[in-house]
Backbone as CSV, one residue per row, in Angstrom:
resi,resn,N_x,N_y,N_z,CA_x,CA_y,CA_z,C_x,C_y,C_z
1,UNK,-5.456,-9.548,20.516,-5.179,-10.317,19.330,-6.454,-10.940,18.798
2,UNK,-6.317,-11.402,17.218,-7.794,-11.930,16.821,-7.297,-13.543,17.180
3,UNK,-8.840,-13.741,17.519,-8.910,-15.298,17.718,-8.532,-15.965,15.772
4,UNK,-9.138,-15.123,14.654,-8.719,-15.564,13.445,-7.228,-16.375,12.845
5,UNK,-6.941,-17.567,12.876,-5.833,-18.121,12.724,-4.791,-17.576,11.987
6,UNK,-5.042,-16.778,10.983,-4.312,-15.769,10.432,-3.980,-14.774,10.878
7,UNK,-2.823,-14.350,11.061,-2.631,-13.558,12.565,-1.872,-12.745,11.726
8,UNK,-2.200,-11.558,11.807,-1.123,-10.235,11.178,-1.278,-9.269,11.942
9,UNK,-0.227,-8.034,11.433,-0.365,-6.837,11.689,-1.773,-5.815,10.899
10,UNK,-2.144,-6.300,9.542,-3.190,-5.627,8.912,-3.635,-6.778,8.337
11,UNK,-4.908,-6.469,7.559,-5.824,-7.401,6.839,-6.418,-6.161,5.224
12,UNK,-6.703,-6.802,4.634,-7.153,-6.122,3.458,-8.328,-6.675,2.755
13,UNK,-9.141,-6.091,2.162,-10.245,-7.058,1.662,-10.390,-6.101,-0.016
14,UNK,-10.756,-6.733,-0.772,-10.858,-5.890,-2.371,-12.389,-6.371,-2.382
15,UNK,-13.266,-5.546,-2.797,-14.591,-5.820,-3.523,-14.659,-4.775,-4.276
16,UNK,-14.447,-5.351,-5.829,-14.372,-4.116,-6.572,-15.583,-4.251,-7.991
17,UNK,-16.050,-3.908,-9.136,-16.902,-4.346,-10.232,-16.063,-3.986,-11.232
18,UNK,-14.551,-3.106,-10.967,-13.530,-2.763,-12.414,-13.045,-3.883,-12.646
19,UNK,-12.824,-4.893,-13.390,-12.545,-5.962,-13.900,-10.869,-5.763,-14.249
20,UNK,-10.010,-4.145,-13.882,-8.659,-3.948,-14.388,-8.702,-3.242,-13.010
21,UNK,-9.204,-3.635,-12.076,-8.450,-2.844,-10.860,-7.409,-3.376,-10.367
22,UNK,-6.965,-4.806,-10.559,-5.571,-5.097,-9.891,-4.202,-4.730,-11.011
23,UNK,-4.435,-4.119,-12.070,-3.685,-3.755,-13.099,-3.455,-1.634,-12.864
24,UNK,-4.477,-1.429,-12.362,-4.387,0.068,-11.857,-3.617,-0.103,-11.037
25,UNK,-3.732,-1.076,-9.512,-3.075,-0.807,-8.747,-1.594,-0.633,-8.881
26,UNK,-1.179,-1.734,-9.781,0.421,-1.561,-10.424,0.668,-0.636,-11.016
27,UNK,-0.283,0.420,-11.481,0.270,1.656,-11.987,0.169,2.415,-10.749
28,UNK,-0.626,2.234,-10.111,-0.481,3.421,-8.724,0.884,2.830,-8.024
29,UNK,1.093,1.865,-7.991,2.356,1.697,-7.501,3.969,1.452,-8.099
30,UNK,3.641,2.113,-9.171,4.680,1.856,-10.336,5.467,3.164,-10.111
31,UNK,5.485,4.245,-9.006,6.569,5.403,-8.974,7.412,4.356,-7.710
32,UNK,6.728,3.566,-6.959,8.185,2.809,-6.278,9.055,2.013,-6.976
33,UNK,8.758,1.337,-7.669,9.772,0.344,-9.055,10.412,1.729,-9.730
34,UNK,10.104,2.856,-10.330,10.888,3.616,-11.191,12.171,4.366,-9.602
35,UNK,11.717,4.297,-8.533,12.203,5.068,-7.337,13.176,4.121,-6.779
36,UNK,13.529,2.558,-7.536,13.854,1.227,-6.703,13.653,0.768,-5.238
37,UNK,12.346,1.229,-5.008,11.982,0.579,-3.306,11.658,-0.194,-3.563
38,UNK,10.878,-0.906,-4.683,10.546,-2.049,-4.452,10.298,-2.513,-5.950
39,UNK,10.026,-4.101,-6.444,9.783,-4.665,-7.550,8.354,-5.013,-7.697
40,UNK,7.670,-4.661,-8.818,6.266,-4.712,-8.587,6.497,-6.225,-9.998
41,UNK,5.544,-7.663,-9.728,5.208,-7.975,-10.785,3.642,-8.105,-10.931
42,UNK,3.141,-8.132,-12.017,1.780,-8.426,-12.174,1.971,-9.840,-13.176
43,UNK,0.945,-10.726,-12.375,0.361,-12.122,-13.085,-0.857,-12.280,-13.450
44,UNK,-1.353,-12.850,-14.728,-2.888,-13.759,-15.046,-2.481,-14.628,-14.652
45,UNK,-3.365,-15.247,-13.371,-3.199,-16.856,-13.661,-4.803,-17.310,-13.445
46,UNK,-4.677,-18.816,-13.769,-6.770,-19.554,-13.383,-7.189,-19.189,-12.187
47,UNK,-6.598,-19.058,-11.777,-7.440,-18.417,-10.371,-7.673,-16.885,-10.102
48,UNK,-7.451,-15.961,-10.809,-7.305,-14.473,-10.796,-6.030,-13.602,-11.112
49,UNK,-5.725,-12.656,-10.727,-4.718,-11.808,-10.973,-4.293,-11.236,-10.167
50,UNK,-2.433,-11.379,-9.969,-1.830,-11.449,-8.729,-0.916,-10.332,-9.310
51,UNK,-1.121,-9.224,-7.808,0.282,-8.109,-7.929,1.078,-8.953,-6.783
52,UNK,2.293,-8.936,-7.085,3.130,-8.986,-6.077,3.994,-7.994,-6.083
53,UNK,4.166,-7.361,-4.787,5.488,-6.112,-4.343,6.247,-6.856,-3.297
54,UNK,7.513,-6.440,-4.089,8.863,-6.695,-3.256,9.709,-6.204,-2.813
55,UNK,10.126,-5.944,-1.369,11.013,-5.198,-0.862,12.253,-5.599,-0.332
56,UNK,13.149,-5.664,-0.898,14.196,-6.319,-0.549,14.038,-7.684,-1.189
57,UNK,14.507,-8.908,-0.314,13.896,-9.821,-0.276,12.807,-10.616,0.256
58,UNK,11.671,-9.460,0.414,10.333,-9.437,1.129,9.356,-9.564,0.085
59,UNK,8.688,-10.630,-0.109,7.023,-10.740,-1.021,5.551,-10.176,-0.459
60,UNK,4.977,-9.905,-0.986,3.688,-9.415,-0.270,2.721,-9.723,-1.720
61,UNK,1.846,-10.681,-1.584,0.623,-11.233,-2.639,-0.494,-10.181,-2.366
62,UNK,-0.913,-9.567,-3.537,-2.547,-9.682,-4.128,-3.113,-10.493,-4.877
63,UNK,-3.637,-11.149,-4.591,-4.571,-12.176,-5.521,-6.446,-11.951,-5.631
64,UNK,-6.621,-10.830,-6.939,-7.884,-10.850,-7.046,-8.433,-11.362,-8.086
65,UNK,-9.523,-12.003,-7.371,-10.371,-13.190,-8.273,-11.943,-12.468,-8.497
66,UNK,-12.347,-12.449,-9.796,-13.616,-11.927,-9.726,-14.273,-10.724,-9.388
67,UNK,-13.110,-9.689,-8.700,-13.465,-8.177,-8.383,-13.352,-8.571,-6.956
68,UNK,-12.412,-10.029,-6.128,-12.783,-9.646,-4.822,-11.485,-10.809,-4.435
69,UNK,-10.990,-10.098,-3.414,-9.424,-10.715,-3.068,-9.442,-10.168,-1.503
70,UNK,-8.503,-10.641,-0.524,-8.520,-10.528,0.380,-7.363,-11.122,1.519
71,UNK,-6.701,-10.656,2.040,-5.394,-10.959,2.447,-4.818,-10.655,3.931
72,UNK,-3.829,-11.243,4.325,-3.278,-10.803,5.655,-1.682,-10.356,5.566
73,UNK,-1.606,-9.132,6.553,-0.205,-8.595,6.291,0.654,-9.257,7.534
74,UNK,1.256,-10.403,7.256,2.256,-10.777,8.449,3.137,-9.856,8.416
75,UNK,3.432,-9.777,10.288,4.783,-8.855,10.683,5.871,-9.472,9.970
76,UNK,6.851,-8.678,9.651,7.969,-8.546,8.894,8.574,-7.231,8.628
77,UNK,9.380,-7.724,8.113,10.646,-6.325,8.070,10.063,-5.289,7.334
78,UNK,9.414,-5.554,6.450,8.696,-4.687,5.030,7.126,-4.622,5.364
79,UNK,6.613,-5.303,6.399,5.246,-5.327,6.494,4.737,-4.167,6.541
80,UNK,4.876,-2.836,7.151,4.647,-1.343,7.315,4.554,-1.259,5.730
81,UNK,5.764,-1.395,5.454,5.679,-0.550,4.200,4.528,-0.847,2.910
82,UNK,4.428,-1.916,3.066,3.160,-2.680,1.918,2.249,-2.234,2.769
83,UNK,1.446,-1.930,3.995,0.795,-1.369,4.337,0.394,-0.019,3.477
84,UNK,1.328,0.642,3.868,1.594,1.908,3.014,0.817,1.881,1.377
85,UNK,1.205,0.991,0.781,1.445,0.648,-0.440,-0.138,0.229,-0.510
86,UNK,-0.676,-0.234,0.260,-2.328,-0.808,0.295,-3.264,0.637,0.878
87,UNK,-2.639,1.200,1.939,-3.769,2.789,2.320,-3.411,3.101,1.118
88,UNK,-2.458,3.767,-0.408,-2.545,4.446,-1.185,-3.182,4.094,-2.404
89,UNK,-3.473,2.869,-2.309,-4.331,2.244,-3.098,-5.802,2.108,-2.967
90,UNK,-6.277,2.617,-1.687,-7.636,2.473,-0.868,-7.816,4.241,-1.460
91,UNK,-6.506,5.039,-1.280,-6.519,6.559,-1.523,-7.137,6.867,-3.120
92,UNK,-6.311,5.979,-4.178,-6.529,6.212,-5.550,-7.811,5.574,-6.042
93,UNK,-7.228,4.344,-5.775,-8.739,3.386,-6.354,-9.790,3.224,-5.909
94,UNK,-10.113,3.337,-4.669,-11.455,2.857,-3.198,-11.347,1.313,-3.928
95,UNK,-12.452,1.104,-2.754,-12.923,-0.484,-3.011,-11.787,-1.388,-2.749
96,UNK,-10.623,-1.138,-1.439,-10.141,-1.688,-0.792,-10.191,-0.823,0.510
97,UNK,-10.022,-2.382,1.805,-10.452,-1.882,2.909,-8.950,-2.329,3.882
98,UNK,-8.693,-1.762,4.714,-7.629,-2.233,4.923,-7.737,-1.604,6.727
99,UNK,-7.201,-3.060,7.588,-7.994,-2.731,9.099,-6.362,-3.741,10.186
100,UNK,-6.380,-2.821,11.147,-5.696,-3.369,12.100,-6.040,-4.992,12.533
101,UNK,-5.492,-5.518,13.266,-5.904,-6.448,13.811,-7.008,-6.006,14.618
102,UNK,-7.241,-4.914,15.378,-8.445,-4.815,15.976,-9.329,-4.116,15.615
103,UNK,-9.314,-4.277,14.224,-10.501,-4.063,13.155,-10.467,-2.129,13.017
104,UNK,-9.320,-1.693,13.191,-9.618,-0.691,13.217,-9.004,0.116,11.727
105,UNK,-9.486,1.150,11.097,-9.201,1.397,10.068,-7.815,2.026,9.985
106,UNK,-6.919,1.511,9.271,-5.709,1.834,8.976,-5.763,3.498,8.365
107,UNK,-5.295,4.843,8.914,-5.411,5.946,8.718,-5.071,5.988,7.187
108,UNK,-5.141,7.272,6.473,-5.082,7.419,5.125,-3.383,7.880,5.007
109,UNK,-3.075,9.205,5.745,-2.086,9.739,5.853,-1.173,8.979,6.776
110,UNK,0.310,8.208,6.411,0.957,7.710,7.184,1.350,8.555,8.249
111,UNK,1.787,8.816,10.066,2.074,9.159,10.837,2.885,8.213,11.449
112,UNK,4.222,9.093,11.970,5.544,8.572,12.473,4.906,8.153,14.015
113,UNK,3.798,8.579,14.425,3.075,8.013,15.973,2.180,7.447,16.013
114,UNK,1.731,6.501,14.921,1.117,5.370,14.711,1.503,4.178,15.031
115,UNK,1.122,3.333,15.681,2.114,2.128,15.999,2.568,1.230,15.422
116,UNK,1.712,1.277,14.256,1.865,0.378,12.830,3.051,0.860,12.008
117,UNK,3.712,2.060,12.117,4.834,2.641,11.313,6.084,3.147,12.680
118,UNK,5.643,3.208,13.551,6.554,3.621,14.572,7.783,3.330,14.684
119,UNK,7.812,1.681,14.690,9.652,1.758,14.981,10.055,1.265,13.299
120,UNK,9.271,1.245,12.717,9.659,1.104,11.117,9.617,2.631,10.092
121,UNK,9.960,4.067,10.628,9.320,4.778,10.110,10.364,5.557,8.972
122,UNK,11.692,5.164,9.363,12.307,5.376,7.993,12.518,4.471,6.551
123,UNK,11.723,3.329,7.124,11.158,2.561,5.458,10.357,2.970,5.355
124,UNK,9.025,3.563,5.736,7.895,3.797,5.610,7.931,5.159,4.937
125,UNK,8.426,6.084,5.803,8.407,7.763,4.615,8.896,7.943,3.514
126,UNK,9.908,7.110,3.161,9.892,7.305,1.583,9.204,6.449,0.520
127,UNK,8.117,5.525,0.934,7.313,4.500,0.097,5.920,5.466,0.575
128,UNK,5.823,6.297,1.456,4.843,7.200,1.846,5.118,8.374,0.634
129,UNK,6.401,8.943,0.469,6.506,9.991,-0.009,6.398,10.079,-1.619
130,UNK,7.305,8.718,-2.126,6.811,8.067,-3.791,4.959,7.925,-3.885
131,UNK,4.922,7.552,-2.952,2.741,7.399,-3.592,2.396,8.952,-3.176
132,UNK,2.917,9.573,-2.656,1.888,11.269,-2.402,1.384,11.046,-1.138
133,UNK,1.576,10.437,-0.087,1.007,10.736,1.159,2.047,10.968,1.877
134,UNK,2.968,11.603,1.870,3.510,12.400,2.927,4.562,13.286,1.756
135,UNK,4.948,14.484,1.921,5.588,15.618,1.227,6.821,14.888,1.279
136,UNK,7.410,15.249,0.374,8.982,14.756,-0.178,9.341,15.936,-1.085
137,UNK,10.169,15.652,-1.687,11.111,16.208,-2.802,10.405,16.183,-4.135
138,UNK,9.736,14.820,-4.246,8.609,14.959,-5.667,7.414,15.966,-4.952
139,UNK,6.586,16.106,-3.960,5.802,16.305,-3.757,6.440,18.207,-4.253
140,UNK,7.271,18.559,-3.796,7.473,20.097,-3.752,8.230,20.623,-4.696
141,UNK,8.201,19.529,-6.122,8.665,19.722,-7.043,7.537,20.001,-8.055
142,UNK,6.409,19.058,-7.753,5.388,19.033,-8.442,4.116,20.247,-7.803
143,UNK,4.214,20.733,-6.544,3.422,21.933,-6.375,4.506,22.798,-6.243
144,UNK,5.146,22.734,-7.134,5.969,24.416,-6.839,5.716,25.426,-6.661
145,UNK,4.956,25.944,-7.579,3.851,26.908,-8.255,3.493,27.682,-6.949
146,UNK,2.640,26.523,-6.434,1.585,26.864,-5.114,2.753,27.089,-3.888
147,UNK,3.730,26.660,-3.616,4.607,26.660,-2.529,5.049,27.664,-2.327
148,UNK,5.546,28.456,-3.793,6.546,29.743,-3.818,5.788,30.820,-3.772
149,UNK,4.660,31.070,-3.854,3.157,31.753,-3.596,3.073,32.433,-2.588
150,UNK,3.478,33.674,-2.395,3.234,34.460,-1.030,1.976,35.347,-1.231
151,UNK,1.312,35.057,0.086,-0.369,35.361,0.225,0.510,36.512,0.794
């Protein structure tokens, strides 16, 4: 465990110079709101600009100030899944970093034998499968083409 008083399952850090990167991110995450996994809002407020995603009745804050925000993912019911929701945002946008408690880098591609998604892994594959990191029904709708393709 970290000695850091903030104690989570993940950590995230934003250092970015796009001045609309926390407004991208709500579009990268805007196929889960049209999919109803979750409620995305975006805020201006004096202190920076806050996405919040909601799962259920689960909140999870971004608050970036200045091109640089930084956060902790407490365990919770939905915590995996905003995980999720933060590697696909590290996938689209870069210039977020996102690390275990023991500083280790949270993989790109979600895996059902990861310990971070393990006993949470049927919330996790379909908030995996709406952003494009793991194959679904959109995914093999949208490479059809290439699928039905016999080499």
């Amino acid at each position: 465990m970290s000695n850091n008083k903030f104690v989570g399952i993940a950590y995230w850090s934003v250092a970015t110079q796009a001045t609309d990167w926390l407004a991208r991110a709500a579009d990268v995450l805007r196929p889960l709101e049209k999919a109803g996994i979750a409620v995305l809002e975006y805020d201006c407020f004096p202190a920076g600009n806050q996405l919040t995603v909601t799962f259920g009745d689960e909140r999870h804050h971004m608050l970036v100030t200045n091109g640089k925000g930084r956060g902790v993912v407490r365990a919770s019911e939905a915590a995996a899944e905003f995980v999720v929701c933060l590697v696909a945002l590290r996938k689209a946008l870069g210039d977020i970093s996102v690390v275990t408690d023991s500083q280790e880098t949270v993989p790109t591609l979600p895996r059902q034998n990861y310990p971070l998604y393990a006993d949470s892994w049927q919330r996790v594959l379909p908030v995996a499968q709406e952003l494009g990191l793991a194959t679904g029904a959109a995914f093999t709708a949208r490479h059809n083409a290439v699928l039905n393709n016999v080499f």
